[in-house]
C-alpha positions in Angstrom: 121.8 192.0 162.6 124.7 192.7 159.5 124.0 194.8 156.9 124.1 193.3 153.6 126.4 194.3 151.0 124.6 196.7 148.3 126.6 194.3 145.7 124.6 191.5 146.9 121.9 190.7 143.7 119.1 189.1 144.3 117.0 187.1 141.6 113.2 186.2 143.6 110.6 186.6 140.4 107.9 186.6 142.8 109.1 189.5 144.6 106.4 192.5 144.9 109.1 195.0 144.7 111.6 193.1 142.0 111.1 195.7 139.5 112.1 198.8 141.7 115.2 196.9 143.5 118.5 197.5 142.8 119.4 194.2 144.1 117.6 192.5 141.2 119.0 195.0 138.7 122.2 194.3 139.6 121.5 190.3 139.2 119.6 190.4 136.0 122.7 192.4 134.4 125.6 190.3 136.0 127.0 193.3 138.1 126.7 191.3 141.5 129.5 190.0 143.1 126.9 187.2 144.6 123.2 186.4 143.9 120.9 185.5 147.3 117.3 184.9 147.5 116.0 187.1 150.4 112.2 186.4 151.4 110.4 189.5 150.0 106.7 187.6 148.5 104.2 188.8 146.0 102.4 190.5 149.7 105.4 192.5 150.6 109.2 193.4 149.8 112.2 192.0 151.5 114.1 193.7 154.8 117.3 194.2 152.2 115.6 195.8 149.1 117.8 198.8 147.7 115.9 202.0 146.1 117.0 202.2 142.1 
């Protein structure tokens, strides 16, 4: 499987790890050079969530 970009945002609100992913950081403050959607669920993160 590809790695995804680390300039990939993400904006999923019901992510459980939304506030500690740099993928949302980047979305929220218009940095991303694209915004996805990548699965993580109020249960569990995402397989593409970046440490801040």
């Amino acid at each position: 499987m590809a790695q995804v970009p680390e300039d990939i945002g993400c904006l999923n609100e019901e992510c459980i790890a939304k506030d500690d992913c740099k993928r949302q950081e980047i979305a929220k403050n218009k940095t991303a050079r694209e915004i996805q959607e990548f699965g993580g669920s109020q249960a569990k993160k995402c397989g593409k969530f970046i440490q801040k």
